[in-house]
C-alpha positions, -999 to +999 in steps of 0.1 A: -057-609-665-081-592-643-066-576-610-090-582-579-101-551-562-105-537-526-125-514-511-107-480-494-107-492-458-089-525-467-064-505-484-057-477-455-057-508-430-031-528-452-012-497-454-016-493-415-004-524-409+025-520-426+034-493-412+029-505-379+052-536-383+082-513-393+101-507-361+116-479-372+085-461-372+073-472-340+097-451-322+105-418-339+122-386-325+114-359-350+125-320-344+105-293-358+083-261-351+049-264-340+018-249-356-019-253-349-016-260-319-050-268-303-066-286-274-100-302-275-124-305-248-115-340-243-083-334-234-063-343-267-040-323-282-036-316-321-011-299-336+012-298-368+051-298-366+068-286-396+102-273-410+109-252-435+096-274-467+073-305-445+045-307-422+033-336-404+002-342-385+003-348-347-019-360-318-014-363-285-037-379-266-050-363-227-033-397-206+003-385-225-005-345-225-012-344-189+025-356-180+036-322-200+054-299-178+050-268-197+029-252-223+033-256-262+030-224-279+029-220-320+060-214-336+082-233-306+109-254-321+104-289-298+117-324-304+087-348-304+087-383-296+060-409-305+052-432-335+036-432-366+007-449-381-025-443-401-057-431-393-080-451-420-113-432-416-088-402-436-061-419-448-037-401-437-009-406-418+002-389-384+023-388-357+007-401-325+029-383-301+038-398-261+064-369-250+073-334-264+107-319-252+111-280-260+146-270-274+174-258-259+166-253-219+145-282-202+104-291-205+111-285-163+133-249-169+107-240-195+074-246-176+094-227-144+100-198-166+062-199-185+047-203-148+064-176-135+059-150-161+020-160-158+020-153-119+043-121-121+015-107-150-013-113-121+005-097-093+010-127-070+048-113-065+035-079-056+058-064-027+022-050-017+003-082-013+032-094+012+023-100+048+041-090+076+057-119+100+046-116+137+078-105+162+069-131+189+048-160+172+030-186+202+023-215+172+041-221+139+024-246+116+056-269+099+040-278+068+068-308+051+075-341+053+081-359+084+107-379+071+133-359+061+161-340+082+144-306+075+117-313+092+142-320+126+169-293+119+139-269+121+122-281+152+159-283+169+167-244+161+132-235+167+133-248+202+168-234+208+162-207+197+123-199+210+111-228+234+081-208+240+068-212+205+045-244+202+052-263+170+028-280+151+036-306+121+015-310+091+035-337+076+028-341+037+049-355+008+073-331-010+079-352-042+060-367-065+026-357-083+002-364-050+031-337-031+010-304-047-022-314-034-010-324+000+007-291+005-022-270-006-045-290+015-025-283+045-022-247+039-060-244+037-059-264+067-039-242+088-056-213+078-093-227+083-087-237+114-064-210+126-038-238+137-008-211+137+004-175+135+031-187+107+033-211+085+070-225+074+069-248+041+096-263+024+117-295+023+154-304+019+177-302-015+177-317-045+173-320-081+148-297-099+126-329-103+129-334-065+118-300-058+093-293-089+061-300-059+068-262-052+068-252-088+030-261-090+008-231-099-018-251-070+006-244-045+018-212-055-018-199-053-028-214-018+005-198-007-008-164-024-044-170-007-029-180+027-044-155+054-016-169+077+016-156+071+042-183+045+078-188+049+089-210+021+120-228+029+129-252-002+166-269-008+195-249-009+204-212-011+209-219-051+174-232-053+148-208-063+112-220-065+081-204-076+070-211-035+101-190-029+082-156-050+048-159-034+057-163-001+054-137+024+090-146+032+116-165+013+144-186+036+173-195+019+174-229+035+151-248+062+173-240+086+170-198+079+138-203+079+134-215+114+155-185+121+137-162+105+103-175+121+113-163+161+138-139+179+167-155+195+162-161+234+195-152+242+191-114+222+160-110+238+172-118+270+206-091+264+182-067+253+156-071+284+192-072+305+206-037+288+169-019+293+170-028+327+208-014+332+193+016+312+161+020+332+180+018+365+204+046+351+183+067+343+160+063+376+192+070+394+196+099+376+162+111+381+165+105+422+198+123+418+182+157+401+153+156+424+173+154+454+195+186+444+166+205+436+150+199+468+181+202+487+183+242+466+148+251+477+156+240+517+179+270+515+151+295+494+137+325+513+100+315+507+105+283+530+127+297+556+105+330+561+073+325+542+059+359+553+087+376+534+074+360+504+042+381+513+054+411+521+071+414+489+044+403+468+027+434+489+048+456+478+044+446+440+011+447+441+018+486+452+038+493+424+016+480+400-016+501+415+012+530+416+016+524+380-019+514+371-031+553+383-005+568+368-015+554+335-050+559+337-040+598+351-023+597+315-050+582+294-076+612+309-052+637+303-049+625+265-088+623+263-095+660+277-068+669+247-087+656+224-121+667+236-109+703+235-097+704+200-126+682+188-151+708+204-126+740+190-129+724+156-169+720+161-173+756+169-154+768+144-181+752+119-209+763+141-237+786+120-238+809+155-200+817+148-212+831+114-238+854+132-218+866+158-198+887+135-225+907+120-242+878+099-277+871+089-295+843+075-328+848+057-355+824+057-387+823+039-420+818+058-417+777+050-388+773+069-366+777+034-330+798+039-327+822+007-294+816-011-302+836-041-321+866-053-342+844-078-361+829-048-378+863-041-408+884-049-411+918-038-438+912-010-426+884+004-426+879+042-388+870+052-374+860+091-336+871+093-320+850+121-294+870+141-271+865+169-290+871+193-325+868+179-347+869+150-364+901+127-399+893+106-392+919+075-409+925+041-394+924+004-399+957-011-379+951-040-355+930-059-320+937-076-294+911-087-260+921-087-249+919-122-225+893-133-188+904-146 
């Protein structure tokens, strides 16, 4: 009997079909460790999950990727959800995935902890690159929804607390995947237009998935980029968003954060009340001091008898010329000391001093003194310089006294 055949497409779309009418397979949850991992230009994302002795193919197309709240890494251990089916143009089957779900902490814990490791590594915490918050601001820019009781708790304790301030409400959604672009727009906004001299952003409690708007890496870097100073103000003390590290300021609640945007009226007004107590003090004080030392110099010499005041400057000015002439008697005396001995010691080297006590000097007809019988000739012409003249003489001979 001869067995019909069929060609290799009808055989992958039989086997395709199959698969796709069991229901089992239409709705898998299968945990394993992903490998591979890559994602195309178009948005899809292909990847192999395996265990320790199996690997199975995996796609996940861009409209199901994009609802991913963190990022897949190689060698992650996830749970994947999806369903299985063939691909005829290889033949081979795959896992066509809708959700993955890391292990152990949440997809929304993960992605908080993946987004903030990538910030920190930039330097968008950086102590440095925080702005300072102005002491007495005239506009603060609200930038939250204008539904919710944060948005009225605020403006209440802001206008208790600094009525002068003018408030201005950017009101934007604070949940939901149109919330990021709404808050970045409106902190661009603010600081385009210069709107405030602070910005407060934030919104009420809730679940992580309530507050996850402030966990977008859009809003953490319009809050990084801000030129205006940022409060962020988002749930409860316990809450911690990625808002809460960028911002110039973090505020434990909405409420802080009104309190932490202007001065309390009533401290300023204690503080203007005890400068004033102080200022008046220490005028007082002042008056006081200047009164006593001008009530000591009514009583002083040189304003009830000014002449005396001259006459005794007078007779300073006598005792310093008295001393002045005295001094300069000394100073003479000292330099006629000193010219003596200087002009003793100059005599005492004088060449006349020599002569006086029977001394000659010889000198040859050139001007040259004789200092030894080698620089004489018998014949030569000689001028003896004596003490009280001179003597031209000849050389008629020459002896040299022999050495010992």
């Amino acid at each position: 009997m001869e067995r019909q055949s069929i060609s290799v497409t009808e055989l992958n779309n039989l086997i395709k079909g199959l698969l796709e009418q069991e229901p089992s397979l239409s709705n898998v949850c299968v945990r394993g460790e992903l490998s591979n991992y890559k994602i195309y230009p178009s948005g899809h994302h292909y990847f192999t999950l395996k265990d320790s002795e199996s690997s199975l193919r995996c796609v996940m197309f861009k409209s199901s990727a994009s609802k991913l709240r963190f990022r897949p890494e190689n060698g992650m251990g996830v749970t994947v959800y999806g369903r299985v089916a063939v691909y005829p143009r290889d033949g081979a089957y795959q896992l066509y995935c809708s959700a993955i779900m890391p292990e152990g902490a949440g997809d929304l814990q993960l992605a908080f902890e993946q987004l903030k490791a990538q910030l920190a590594s930039e330097g968008l915490f950086e102590r440095s690159h925080k702005k300072a918050l102005p002491q007495f601001p005239n506009r603060i820019a609200i930038i939250t929804s204008s539904a919710g009781a944060a948005v009225h708790d605020m403006i209440r304790i802001l206008g208790h607390r600094w009525p002068m301030a003018q408030v201005v409400l950017l009101p934007v959604r604070v949940q939901g995947v149109e919330a990021p672009p709404e808050i970045v727009g409106a902190i661009r906004y603010a600081n385009e237009f210069n709107v405030a001299d602070l910005i407060i952003t934030g919104r009420g409690g809730g679940s992580m998935e309530d507050l996850w708007a402030f966990n977008d890496e859009r809003v953490a870097r319009a809050i990084y980029e801000s030129r205006l100073p940022v409060i962020s103000a988002v749930g409860h003390e316990p809450d911690v968003t990625i808002a809460d590290y960028v911002a110039d300021r973090r505020a434990s609640t909405p409420s802080n954060a009104a309190e932490i945007a202007v001065p309390d009226q009533r401290d300023i007004r204690d503080a203007l009340d005890s400068y004033s107590i102080r200022a008046d003090q220490a005028m007082r004080k002042k008056l006081i001091s200047l009164s006593d030392k001008l009530e000591s110099y009514k009583n002083k010499r040189v304003i009830t008898d000014p002449a005396a005041h001259i006459d005794n400057r007078r007779i300073e000015l006598d005792h310093a010329r008295d001393r002045l002439a005295a001094a300069e008697e000394r100073n003479l005396s000292r330099c006629r000391q000193s010219f003596v001995a200087l002009t003793a010691a100059l005599d005492a080297m004088s060449p006349l001093r020599v002569l006086s006590r029977g001394y000659a000097i010889a000198e040859k007809e050139d001007g040259t003194t004789v200092k030894t019988v080698d620089m004489l000739l018998t014949g030569d012409s000689l001028r003896l310089q004596l003490w009280d003249g001179s003597a031209q003489c000849q050389v008629s001979s020459v002896s040299k006294r022999p050495e010992k």
